[in-house]
Structures are given as structure tokens and as C-alpha cells.
C-alpha positions as CSV (number, residue, x, y, z in Angstrom):
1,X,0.0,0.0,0.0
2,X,3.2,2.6,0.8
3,X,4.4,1.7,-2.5
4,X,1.1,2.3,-4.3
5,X,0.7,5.6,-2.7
6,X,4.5,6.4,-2.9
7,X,3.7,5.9,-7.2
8,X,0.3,8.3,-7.5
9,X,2.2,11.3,-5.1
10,X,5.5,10.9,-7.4
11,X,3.3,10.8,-10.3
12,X,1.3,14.2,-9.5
13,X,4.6,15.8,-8.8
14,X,6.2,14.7,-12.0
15,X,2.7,16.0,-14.0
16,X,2.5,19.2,-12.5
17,X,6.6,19.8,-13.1
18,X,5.6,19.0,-16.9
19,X,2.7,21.2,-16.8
20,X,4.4,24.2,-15.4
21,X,8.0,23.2,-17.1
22,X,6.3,22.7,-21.0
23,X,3.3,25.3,-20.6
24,X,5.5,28.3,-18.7
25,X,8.3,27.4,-20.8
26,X,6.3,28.7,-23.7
27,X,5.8,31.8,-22.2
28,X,8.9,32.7,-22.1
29,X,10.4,30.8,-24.9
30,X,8.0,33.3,-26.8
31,X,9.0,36.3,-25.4
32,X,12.5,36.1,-25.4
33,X,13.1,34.8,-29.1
34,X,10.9,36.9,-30.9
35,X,6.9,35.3,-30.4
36,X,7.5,32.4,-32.4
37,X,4.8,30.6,-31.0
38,X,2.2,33.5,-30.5
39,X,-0.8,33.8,-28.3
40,X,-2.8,30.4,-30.0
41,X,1.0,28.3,-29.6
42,X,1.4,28.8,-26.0
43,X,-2.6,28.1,-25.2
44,X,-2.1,25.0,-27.7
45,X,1.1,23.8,-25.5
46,X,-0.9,24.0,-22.2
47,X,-3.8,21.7,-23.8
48,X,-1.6,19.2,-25.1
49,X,0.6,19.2,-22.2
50,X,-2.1,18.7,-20.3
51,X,-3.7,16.0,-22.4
52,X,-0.3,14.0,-22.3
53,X,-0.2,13.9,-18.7
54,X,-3.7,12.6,-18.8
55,X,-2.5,9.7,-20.9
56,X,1.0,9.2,-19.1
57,X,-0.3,8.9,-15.6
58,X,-4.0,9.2,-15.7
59,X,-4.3,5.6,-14.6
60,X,-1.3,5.9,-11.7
61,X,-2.9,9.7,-10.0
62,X,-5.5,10.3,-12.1
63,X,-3.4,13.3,-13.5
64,X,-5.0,15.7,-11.4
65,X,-2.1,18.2,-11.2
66,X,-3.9,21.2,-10.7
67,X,-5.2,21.6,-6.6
68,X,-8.2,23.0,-7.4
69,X,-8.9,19.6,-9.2
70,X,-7.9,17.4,-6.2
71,X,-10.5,19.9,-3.9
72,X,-12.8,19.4,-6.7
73,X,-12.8,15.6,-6.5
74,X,-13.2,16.0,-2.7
75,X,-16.5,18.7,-3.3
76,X,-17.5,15.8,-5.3
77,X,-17.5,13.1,-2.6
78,X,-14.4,11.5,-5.3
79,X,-11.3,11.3,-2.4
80,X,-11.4,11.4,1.2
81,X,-9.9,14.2,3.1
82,X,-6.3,12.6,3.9
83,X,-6.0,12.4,1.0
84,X,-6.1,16.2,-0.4
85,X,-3.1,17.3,1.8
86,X,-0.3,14.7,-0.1
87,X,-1.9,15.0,-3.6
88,X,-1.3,19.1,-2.9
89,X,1.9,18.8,-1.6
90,X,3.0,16.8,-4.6
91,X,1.5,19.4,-7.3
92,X,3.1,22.4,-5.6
93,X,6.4,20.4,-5.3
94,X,6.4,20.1,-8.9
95,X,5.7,23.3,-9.7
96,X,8.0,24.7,-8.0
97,X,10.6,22.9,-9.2
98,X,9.9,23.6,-12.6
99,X,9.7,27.7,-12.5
100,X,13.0,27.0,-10.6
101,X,14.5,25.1,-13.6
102,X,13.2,27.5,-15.8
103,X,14.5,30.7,-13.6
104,X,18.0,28.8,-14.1
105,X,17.7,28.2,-17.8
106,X,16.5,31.8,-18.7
107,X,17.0,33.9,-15.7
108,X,16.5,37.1,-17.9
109,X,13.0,36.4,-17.6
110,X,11.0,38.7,-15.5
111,X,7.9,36.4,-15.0
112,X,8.4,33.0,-15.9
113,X,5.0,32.8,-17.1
114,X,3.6,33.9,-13.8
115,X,0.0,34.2,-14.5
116,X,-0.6,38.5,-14.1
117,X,-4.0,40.3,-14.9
118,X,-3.8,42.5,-17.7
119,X,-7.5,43.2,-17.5
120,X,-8.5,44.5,-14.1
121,X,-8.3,42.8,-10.8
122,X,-12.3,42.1,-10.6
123,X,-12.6,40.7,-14.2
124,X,-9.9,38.6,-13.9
125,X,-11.0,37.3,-10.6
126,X,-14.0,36.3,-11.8
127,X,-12.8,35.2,-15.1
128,X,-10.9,33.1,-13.0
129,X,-13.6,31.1,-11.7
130,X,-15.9,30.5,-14.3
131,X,-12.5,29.5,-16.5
132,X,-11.9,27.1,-13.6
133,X,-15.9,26.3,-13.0
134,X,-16.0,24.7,-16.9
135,X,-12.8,23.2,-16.8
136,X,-14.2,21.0,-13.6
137,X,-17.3,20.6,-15.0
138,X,-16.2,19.0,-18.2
139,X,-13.6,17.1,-15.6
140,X,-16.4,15.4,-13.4
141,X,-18.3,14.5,-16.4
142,X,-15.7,12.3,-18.0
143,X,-13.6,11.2,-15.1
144,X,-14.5,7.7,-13.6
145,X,-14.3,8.4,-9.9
146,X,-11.1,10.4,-9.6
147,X,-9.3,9.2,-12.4
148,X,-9.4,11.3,-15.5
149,X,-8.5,8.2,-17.8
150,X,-10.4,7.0,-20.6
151,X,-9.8,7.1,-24.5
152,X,-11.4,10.7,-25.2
153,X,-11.0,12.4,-21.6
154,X,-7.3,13.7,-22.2
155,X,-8.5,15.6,-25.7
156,X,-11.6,16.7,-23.9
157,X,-9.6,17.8,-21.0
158,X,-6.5,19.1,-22.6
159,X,-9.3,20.7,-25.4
160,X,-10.7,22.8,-23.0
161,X,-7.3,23.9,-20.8
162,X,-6.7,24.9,-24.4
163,X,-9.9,27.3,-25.6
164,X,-10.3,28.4,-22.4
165,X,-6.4,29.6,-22.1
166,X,-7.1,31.3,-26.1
167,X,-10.3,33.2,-24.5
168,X,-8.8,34.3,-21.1
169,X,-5.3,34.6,-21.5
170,X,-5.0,37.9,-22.6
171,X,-7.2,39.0,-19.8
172,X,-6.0,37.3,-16.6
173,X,-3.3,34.3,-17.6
174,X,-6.2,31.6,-17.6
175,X,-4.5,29.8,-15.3
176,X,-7.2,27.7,-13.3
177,X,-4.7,25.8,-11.5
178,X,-3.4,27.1,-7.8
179,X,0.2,25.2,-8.6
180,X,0.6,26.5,-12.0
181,X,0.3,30.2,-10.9
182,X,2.1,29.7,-7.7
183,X,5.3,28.1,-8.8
184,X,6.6,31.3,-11.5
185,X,5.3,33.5,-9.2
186,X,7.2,32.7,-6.1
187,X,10.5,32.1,-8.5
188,X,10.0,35.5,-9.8
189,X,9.1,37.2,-7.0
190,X,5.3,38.6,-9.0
191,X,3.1,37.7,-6.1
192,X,1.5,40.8,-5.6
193,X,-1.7,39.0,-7.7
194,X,-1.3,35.5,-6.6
195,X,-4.3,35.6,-4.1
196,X,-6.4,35.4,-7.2
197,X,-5.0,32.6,-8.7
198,X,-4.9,30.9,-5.4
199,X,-9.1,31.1,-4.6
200,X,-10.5,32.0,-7.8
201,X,-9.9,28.4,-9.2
202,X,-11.2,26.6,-5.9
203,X,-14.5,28.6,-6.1
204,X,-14.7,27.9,-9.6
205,X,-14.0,24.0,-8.8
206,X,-16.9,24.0,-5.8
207,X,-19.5,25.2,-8.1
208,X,-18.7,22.7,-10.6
209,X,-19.8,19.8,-8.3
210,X,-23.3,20.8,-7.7
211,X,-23.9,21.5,-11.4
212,X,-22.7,18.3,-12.5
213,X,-25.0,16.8,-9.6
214,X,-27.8,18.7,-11.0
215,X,-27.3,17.4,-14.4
216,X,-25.9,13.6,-14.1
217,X,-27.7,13.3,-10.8
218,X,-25.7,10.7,-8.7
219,X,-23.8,9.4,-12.0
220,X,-21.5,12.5,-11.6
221,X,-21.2,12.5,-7.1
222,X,-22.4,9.7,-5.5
223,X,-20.3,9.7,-2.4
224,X,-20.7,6.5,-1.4
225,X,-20.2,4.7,-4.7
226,X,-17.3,6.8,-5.4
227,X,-15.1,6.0,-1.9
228,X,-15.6,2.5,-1.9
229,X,-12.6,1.9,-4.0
230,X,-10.5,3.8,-1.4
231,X,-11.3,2.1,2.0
């Protein structure tokens, strides 16, 4: 049982550092060598990132590498509460570690891809959560308990980290992920904002359960059903 707990927290670690390492990276691979990737290449690199994780360890962790996904599961009834503090610990390790590897690969780079609002504190705040409301939404509804595995949920999942990171990047980072945002900022030292990128995506991840309860009744968070493969 160590061992098989040992695996999922190394795999959320190893997910998020790919998330933040290949999705941050293209930040700032695009601003310092003259935007070859553009706006639509960087929100393309989060998707598939995100979608490859899905694939690679979806059926170790159930890739959630984002901690407003883990509280999500738990809003859901999905995980018990002991389990929330090591899947966390796991993502923000990973993150971190990245923005550091990318501070020591390009340390010219002011943000690091820290996520920074560009359109006002309010309307990224709440861009923030409904960004982070749909992304858990469409998460619940094609996860199988807390495992987002399955032959179309990485394309649907990475697919919408995608669209949603074209619409709301230019307007407050779209980052919908606690770990992603937290990482660059601390590295880079832009944490005047971070509070928003902190709560706005675990608001946005508590609405999502209800909705999805509302719609797939207990198909989508039947706490009973859901925990028995953890006891």
C-alpha cells in the first residue's frame, strides 16, 4: 500500500513539473526569441501538455495536477480528506521545481510565465472562476471516480485547458490551477496577484460539483459509490 501511494504522489509531482515546465516554458520561450509561438501556440502547448499527462499517468494519480482539481474531487464526494493534503503537496512540489529550472535556464525572464492580470483585478478574478468552474465541469463528467483516464477524456480535458487559455489569457493568464500560478510567481518574486490565482480556481471548482449533480444526478457524485474503492 506505501508503494502504491508512494507511485500516484510521485506521479502528481512529475505532471504538474511537466505542466508548469512545458506550458511556462512557452511563455517565455516566446518572449525572449521573438513570439514564435504566438498567443494560440502557447494556449495550444498548455492543452496538449495537459492531455499527455492525462495519458501518461492518468491511470497511476488520475493526472490531477492542478489543486483545485484534487478539492474538486473532494466537493464531489471523489477522495477522502487525507488524501487532499499529499496529492497538494505533490503538485506544488512540482511546480516549483519547474519555475526554478526554468529561472535557471533563462534567468533574464521577468515572470516566468507567472500568470498577471492584464485586465483589471475584478474581471480577472472572476474570469478566474468561471475558467476554472468549466474546466471542472467538463472534468467530473468524463472522469471515472477520480481518475481522469479514458480514451477521449485527455482531448476533452487538454481541449478545454486549451480554448479556455485562447479566450482568457489575454485577460487574466487563464490559469485555473493554484500550482501553475504559484510556482513562477514565487521564482520570480510577482506575487502581488497571486491571491487570485490561489481562490479563484477553488471557487470555480466547488461550483462545478453541484452543477454536474444537478445534471448527471448521482452518476456525476455519488459519495458512497465513489469512496468504496478507497477504504
Amino acid at each position: 500500500m506505501f508503494s502504491s501511494r508512494k507511485n500516484i504522489y510521485i506521479a502528481e509531482a512529475i505532471g504538474t513539473f511537466a505542466l508548469v515546465f512545458a506550458g511556462c516554458g512557452a511563455i517565455v520561450v516566446d518572449d525572449l526569441f521573438g513570439a514564435p509561438l504566438g498567443h494560440t501556440g502557447v494556449s495550444m502547448v498548455f492543452g496538449l501538455i495537459v492531455m499527455a499527462m492525462i495519458y501518461s499517468i492518468g491511470n497511476i494519480s488520475g493526472a490531477h495536477i492542478n489543486p483545485a482539481v484534487t478539492l474538486g474531487f473532494f466537493f464531489a464526494g471523489r477522495i477522502q480528506k487525507k488524501e487532499i493534503l499529499p496529492y497538494i503537496t505533490s503538485q506544488l512540489t512540482g511546480a516549483i521545481a519547474a519555475a526554478g529550472l526554468l529561472k535557471l535556464l533563462f534567468s533574464s525572464h521577468d515572470s516566468l510565465g507567472a500568470t498577471l492580470p492584464s485586465g483589471g483585478i475584478i474581471n480577472a478574478f472572476v474570469l478566474e472562476i468561471v475558467l476554472s468552474f468549466f474546466l471542472m465541469f467538463v472534468i467530473l463528467n468524463v472522469s471515472t471516480g477520480h481518475m481522469e483516464k479514458g480514451i477521449m477524456a485527455g482531448v476533452a480535458i487538454g481541449g478545454t485547458v486549451a480554448l479556455e487559455a485562447l479566450m482568457g489569457g489575454p485577460v487574466s493568464g487563464a490559469s485555473m490551477n493554484p500550482a501553475r500560478s504559484l510556482g513562477p510567481a514565487l521564482l520570480s518574486g510577482n506575487i502581488s496577484a497571486l491571491w487570485i490565482y490561489i481562490t479563484a480556481p477553488v471557487i470555480g471548482a466547488w461550483l462545478a460539483h453541484p452543477t454536474c449533480r444537478m445534471i448527471q444526478g448521482n452518476e456525476c457524485c455519488n459519495v458512497k459509490e465513489n469512496l468504496k474503492g478507497d477504504e
